[in-house]
C-alpha beads as a LAMMPS data file, in Angstrom:
LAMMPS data file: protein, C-alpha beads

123 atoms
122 bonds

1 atom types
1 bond types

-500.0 500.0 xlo xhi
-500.0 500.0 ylo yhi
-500.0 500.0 zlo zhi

Masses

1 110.0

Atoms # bond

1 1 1 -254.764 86.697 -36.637
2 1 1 -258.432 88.498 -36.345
3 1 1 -258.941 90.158 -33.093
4 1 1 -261.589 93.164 -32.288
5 1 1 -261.062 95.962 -30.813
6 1 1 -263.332 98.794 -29.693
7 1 1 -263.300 101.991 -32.199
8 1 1 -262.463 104.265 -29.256
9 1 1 -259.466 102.879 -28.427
10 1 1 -256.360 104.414 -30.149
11 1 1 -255.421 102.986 -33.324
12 1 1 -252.038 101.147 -33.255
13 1 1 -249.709 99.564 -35.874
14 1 1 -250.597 96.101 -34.062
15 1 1 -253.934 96.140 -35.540
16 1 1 -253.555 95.821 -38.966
17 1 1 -256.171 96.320 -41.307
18 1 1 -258.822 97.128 -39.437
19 1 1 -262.362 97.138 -40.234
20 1 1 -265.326 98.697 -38.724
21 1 1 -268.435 96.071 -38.536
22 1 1 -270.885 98.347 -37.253
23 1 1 -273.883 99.610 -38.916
24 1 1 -273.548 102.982 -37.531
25 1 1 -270.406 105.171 -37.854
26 1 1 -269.439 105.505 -33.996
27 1 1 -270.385 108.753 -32.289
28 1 1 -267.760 111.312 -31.902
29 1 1 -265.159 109.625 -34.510
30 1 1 -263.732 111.574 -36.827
31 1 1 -263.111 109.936 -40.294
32 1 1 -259.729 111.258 -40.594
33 1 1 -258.583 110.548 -37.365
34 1 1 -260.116 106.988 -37.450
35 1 1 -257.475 105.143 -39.115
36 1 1 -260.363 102.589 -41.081
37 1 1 -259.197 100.615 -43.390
38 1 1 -262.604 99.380 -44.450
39 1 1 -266.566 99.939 -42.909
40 1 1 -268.074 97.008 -43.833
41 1 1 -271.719 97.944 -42.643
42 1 1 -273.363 95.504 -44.567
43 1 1 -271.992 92.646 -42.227
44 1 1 -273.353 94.144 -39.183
45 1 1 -276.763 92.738 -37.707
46 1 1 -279.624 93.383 -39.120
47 1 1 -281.974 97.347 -37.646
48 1 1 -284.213 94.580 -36.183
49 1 1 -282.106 92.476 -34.559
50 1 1 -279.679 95.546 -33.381
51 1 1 -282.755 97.464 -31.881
52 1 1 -283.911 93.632 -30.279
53 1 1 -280.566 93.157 -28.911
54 1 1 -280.296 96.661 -27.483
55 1 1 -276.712 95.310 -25.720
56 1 1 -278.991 94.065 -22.950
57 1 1 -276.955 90.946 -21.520
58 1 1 -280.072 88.523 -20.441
59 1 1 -280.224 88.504 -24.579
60 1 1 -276.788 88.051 -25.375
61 1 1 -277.340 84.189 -26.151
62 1 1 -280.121 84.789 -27.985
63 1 1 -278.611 87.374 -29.977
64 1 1 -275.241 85.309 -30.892
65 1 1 -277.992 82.787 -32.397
66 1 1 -279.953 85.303 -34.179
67 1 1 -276.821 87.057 -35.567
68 1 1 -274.667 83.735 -36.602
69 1 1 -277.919 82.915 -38.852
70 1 1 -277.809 86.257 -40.465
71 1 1 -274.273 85.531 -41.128
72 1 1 -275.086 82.315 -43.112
73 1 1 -276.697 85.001 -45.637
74 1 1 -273.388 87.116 -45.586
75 1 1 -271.243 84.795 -47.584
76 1 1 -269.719 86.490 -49.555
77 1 1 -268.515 88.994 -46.977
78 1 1 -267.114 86.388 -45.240
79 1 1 -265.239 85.333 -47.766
80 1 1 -263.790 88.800 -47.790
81 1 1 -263.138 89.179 -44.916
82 1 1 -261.095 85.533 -45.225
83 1 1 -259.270 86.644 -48.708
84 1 1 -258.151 89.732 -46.448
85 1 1 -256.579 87.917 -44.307
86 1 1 -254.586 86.219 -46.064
87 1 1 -253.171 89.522 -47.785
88 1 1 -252.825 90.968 -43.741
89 1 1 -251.107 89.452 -41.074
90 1 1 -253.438 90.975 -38.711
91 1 1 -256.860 92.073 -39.173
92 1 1 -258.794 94.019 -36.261
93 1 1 -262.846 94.125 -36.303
94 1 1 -263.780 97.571 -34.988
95 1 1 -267.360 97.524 -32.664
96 1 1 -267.925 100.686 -30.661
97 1 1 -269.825 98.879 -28.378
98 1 1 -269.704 99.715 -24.732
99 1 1 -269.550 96.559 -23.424
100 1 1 -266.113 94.544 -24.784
101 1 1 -267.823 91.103 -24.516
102 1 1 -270.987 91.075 -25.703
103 1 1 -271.422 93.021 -29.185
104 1 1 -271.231 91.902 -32.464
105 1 1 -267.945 92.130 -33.509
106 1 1 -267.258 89.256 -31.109
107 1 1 -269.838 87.284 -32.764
108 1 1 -268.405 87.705 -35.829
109 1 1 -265.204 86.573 -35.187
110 1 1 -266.919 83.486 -33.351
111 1 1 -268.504 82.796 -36.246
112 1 1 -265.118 83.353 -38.671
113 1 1 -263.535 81.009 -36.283
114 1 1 -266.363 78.341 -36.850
115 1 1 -265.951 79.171 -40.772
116 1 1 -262.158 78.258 -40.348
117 1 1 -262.296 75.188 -38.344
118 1 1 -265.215 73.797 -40.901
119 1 1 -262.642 74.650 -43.836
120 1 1 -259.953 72.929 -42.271
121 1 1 -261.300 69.649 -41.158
122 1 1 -262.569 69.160 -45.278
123 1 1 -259.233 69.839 -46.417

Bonds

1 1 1 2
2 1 2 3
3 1 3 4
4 1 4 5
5 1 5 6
6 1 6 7
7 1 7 8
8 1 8 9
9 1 9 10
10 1 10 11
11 1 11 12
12 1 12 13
13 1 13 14
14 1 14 15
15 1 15 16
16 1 16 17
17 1 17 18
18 1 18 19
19 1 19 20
20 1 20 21
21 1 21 22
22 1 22 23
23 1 23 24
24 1 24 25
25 1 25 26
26 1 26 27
27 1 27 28
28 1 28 29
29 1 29 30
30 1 30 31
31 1 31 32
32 1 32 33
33 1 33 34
34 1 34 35
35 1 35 36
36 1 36 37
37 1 37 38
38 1 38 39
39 1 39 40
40 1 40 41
41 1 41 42
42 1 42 43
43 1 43 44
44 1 44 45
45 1 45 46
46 1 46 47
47 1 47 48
48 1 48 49
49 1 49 50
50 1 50 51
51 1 51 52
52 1 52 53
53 1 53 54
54 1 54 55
55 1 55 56
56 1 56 57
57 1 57 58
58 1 58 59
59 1 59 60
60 1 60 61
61 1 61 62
62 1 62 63
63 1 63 64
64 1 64 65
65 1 65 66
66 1 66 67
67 1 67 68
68 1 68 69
69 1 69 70
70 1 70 71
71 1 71 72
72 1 72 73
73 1 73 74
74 1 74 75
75 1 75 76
76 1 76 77
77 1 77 78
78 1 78 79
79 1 79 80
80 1 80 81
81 1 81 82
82 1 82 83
83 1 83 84
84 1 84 85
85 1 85 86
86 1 86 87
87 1 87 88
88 1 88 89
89 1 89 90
90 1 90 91
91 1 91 92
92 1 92 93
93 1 93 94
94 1 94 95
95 1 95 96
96 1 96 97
97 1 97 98
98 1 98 99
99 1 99 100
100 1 100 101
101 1 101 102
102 1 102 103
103 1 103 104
104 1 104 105
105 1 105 106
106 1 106 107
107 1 107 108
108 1 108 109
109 1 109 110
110 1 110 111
111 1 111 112
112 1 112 113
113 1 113 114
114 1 114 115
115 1 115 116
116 1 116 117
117 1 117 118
118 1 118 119
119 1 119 120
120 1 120 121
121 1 121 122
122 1 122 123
């Protein structure tokens, strides 16, 4: 299972490995205290299209868009992301996003759940 969580919210043994997808280490959070597994920056959206975005909701279609086609150029972090999976039973994506439905974290997990549905109807 990959589920996201916000990096503000306590850490708990249900989340698994967790990795934080943000470009930006979140404000106030400790390193030590964080309980990251991973920060896997290089995933998150591009300066551009994180300053664009701005987590104004009239753009939040727009955004998902913009963001899934920066993930086409991301492979092989997706395919991490995928390979840790299968060594965790759970893996939580960490956004520290105000807003729990529209940030990128979601998006990603959109788009891991397109990647997964495309791999299973070749097979």
């Amino acid at each position: 299972m990959i589920k996201v969580k916000r990096t503000y919210e306590k850490p708990s043994e249900e989340d698994g490995y967790r990795i934080l997808v943000d470009r930006l280490w979140p404000r106030n959070v400790k390193k030590e205290k964080a309980n990251i597994n991973l920060w896997l920056k290089e995933i998150a959206p591009s300066n551009e299209l994180r300053k664009w975005f701005s987590h104004k909701t009239e753009r939040w279609e727009e955004f998902r868009v913009r963001y899934k086609e920066e993930l086409k150029g991301k492979v092989e972090l997706i395919e991490m992301i995928k390979k840790l999976k299968k060594e965790h039973e759970t893996i939580t994506l960490l956004f520290s996003a105000k807003d729990i439905n529209h940030n990128n974290a979601v998006v990603l997990l959109e788009a891991l759940k397109d990647e997964n549905n495309r791999s299973s109807n070749i097979a």
